[in-house]
FIKOLZA-1660 file (N, C-alpha, C; in steps of 0.1 Angstrom, whole numbers, plus 5000, padded with zeros to 4 digits):
% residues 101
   i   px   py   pz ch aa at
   1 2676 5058 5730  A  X  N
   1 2686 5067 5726  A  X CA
   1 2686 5070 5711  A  X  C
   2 2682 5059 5704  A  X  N
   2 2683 5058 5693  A  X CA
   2 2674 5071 5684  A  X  C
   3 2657 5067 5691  A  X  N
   3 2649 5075 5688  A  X CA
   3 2652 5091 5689  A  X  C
   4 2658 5091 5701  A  X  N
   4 2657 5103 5705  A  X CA
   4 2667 5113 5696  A  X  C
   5 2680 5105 5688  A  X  N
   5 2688 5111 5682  A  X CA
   5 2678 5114 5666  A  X  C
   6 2671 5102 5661  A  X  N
   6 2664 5107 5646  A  X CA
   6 2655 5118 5649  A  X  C
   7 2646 5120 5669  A  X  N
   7 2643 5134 5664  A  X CA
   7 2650 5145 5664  A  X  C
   8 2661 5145 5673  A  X  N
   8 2668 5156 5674  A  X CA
   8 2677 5160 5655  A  X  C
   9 2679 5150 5650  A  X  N
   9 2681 5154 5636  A  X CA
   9 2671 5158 5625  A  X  C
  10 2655 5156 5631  A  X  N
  10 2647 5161 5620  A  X CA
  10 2642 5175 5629  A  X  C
  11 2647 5179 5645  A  X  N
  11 2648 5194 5645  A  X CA
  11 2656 5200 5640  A  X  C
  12 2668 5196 5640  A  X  N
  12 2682 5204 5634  A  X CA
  12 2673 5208 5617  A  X  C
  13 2671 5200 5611  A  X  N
  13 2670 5200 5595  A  X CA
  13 2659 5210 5596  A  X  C
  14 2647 5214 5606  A  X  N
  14 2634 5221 5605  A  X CA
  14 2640 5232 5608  A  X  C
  15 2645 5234 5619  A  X  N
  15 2658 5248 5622  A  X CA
  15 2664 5254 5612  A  X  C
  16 2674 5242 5604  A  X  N
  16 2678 5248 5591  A  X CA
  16 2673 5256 5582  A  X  C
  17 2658 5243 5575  A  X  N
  17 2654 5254 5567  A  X CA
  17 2643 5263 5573  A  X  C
  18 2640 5265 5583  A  X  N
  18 2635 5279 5594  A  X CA
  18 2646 5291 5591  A  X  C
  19 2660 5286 5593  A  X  N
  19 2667 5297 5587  A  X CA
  19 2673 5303 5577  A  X  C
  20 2672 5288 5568  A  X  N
  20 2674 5294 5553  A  X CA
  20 2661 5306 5547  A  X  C
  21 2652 5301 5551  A  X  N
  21 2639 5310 5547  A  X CA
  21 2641 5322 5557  A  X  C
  22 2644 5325 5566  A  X  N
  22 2646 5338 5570  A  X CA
  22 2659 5346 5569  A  X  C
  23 2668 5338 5566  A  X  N
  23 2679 5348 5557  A  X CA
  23 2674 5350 5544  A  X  C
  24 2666 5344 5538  A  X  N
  24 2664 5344 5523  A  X CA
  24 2652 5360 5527  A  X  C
  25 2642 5360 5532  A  X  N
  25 2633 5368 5534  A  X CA
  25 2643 5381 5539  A  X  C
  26 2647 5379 5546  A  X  N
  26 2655 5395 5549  A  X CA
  26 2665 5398 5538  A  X  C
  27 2670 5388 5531  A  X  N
  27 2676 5398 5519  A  X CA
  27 2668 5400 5506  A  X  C
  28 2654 5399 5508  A  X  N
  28 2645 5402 5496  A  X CA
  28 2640 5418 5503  A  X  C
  29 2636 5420 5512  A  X  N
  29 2634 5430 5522  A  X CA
  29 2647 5437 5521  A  X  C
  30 2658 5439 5521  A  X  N
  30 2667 5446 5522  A  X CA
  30 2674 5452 5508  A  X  C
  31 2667 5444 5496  A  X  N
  31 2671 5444 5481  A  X CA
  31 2660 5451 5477  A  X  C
  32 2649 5454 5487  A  X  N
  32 2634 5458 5482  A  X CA
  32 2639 5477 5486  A  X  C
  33 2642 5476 5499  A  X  N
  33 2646 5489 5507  A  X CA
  33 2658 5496 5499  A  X  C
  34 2667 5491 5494  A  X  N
  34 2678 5495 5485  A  X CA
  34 2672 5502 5473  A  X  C
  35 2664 5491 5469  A  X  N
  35 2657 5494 5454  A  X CA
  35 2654 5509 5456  A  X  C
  36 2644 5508 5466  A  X  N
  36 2633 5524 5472  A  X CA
  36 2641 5537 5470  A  X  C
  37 2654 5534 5474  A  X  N
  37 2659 5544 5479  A  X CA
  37 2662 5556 5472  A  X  C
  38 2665 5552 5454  A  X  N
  38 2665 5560 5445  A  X CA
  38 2655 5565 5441  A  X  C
  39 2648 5558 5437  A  X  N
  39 2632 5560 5440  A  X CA
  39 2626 5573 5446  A  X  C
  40 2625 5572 5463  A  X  N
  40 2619 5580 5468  A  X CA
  40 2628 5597 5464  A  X  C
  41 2643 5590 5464  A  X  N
  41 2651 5603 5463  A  X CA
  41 2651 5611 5450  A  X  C
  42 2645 5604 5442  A  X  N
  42 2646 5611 5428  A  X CA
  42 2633 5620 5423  A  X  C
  43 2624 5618 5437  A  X  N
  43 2608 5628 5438  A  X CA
  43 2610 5635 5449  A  X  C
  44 2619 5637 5457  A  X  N
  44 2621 5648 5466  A  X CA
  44 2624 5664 5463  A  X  C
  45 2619 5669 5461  A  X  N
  45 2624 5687 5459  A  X CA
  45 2635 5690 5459  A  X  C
  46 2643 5695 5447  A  X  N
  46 2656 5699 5445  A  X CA
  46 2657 5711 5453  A  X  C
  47 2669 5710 5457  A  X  N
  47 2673 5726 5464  A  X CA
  47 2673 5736 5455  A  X  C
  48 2676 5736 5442  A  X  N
  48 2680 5747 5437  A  X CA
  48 2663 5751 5427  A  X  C
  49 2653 5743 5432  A  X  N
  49 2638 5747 5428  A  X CA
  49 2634 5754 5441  A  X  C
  50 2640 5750 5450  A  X  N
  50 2636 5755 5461  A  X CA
  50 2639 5768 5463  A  X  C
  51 2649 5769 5460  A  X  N
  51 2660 5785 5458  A  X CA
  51 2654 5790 5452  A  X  C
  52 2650 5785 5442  A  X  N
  52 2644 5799 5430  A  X CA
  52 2630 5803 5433  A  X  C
  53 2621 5791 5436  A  X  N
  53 2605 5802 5443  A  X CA
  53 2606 5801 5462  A  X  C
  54 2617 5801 5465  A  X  N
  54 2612 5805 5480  A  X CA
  54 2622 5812 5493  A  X  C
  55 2618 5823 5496  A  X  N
  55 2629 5833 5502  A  X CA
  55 2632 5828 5516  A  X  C
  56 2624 5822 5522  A  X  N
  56 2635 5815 5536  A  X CA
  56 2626 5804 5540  A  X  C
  57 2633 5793 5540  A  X  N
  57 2627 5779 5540  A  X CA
  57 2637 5769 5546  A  X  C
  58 2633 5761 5553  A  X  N
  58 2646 5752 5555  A  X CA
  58 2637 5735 5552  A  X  C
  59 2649 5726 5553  A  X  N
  59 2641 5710 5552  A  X CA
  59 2648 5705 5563  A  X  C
  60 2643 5697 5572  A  X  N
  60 2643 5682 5581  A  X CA
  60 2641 5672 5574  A  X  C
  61 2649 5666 5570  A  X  N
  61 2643 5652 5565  A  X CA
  61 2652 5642 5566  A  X  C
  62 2651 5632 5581  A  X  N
  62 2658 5626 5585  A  X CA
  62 2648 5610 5585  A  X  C
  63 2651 5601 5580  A  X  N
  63 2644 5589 5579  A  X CA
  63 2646 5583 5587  A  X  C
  64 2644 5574 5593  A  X  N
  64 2641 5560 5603  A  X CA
  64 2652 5553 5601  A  X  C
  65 2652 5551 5588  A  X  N
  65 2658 5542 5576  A  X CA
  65 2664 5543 5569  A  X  C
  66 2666 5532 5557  A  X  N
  66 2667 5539 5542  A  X CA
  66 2659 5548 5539  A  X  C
  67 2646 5539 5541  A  X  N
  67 2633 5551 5531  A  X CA
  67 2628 5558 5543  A  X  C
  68 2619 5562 5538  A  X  N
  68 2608 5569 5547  A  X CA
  68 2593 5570 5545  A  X  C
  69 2586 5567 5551  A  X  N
  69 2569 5567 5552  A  X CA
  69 2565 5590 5546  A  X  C
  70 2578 5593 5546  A  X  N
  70 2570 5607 5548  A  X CA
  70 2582 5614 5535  A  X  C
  71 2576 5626 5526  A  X  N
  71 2578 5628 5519  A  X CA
  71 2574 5640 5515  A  X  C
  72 2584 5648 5507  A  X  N
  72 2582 5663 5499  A  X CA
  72 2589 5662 5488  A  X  C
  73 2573 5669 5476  A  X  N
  73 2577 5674 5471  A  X CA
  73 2574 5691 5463  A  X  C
  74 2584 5691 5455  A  X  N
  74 2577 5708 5451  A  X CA
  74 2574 5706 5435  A  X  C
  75 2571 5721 5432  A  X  N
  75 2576 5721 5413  A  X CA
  75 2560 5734 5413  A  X  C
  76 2566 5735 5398  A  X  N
  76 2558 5746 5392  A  X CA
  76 2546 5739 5388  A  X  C
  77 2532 5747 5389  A  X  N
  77 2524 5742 5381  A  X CA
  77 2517 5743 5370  A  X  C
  78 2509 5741 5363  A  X  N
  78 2504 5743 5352  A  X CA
  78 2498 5761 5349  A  X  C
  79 2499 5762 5358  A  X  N
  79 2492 5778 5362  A  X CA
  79 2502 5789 5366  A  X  C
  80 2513 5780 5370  A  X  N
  80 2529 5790 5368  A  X CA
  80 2529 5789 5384  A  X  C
  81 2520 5787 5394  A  X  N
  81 2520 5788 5407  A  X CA
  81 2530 5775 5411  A  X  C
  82 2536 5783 5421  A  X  N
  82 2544 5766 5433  A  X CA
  82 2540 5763 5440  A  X  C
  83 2541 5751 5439  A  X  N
  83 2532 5740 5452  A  X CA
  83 2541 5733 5457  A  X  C
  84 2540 5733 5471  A  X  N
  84 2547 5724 5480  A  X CA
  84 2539 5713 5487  A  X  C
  85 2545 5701 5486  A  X  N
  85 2535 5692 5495  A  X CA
  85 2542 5683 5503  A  X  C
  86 2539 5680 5515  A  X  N
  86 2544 5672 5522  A  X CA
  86 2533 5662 5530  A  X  C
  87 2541 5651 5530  A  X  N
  87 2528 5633 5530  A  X CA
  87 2532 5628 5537  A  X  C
  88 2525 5618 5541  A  X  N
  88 2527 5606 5551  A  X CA
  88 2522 5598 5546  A  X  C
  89 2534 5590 5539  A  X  N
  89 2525 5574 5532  A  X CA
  89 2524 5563 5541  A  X  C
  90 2527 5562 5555  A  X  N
  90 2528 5555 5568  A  X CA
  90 2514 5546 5563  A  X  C
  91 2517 5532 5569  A  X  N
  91 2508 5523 5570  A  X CA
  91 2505 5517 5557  A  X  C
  92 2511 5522 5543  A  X  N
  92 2512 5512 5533  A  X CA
  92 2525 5503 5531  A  X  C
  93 2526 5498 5522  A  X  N
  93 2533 5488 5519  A  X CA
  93 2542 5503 5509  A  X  C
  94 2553 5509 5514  A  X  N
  94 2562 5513 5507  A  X CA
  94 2570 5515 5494  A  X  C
  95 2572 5504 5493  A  X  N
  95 2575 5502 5476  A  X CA
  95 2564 5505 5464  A  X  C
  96 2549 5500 5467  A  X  N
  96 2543 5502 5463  A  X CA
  96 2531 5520 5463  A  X  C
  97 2534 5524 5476  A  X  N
  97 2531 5540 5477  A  X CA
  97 2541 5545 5470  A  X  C
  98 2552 5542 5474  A  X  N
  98 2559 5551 5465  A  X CA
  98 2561 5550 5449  A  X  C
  99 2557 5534 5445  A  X  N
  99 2561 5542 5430  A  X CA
  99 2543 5545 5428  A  X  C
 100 2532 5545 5437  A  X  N
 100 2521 5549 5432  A  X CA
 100 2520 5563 5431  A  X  C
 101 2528 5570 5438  A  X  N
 101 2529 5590 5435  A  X CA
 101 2537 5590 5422  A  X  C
% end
């Protein structure tokens, strides 16, 4: 009985820190996703650029998430022309596609 109680207290303690490490990992993930958020939103196409070079247009842009793997943006170019582009950064690591545009 004896035995059987020191292992059942060195699974409690492995359980423990099993879950300290996974609350700890989901709020680095959740502080990473937060981070994104202004981020992705502050390279998205203003409405009122959109207003001014384009006569009937609408946007969908509903995320999963916080962020999103998918993304527009617009703006003038160097040549006076507008360009619109829309992406699918799906399959990278997030934080890092996005601050790589």
């Amino acid at each position: 009985m004896f035995n059987r109680l020191q292992v059942t207290k060195k699974q409690k303690l492995v359980i423990e820190e099993q879950r300290a490490f996974v609350e700890y990992a989901h709020k680095e993930i959740r502080e990473s996703i937060n981070y994104e958020d202004p981020i992705q939103r502050s390279f998205l196409a203003k409405d009122e650029l959109l207003n001014n070079n384009l006569n009937c247009y609408f946007v969908f842009f509903q995320p999963k998430g916080v962020v999103s793997g998918d993304f527009y943006w617009a703006g003038k170019l160097a040549n006076n022309n507008f360009a619109v582009v829309n992406a699918d950064i799906t399959d990278h690591g997030e934080p890092g596609a996005i601050m790589s545009i």
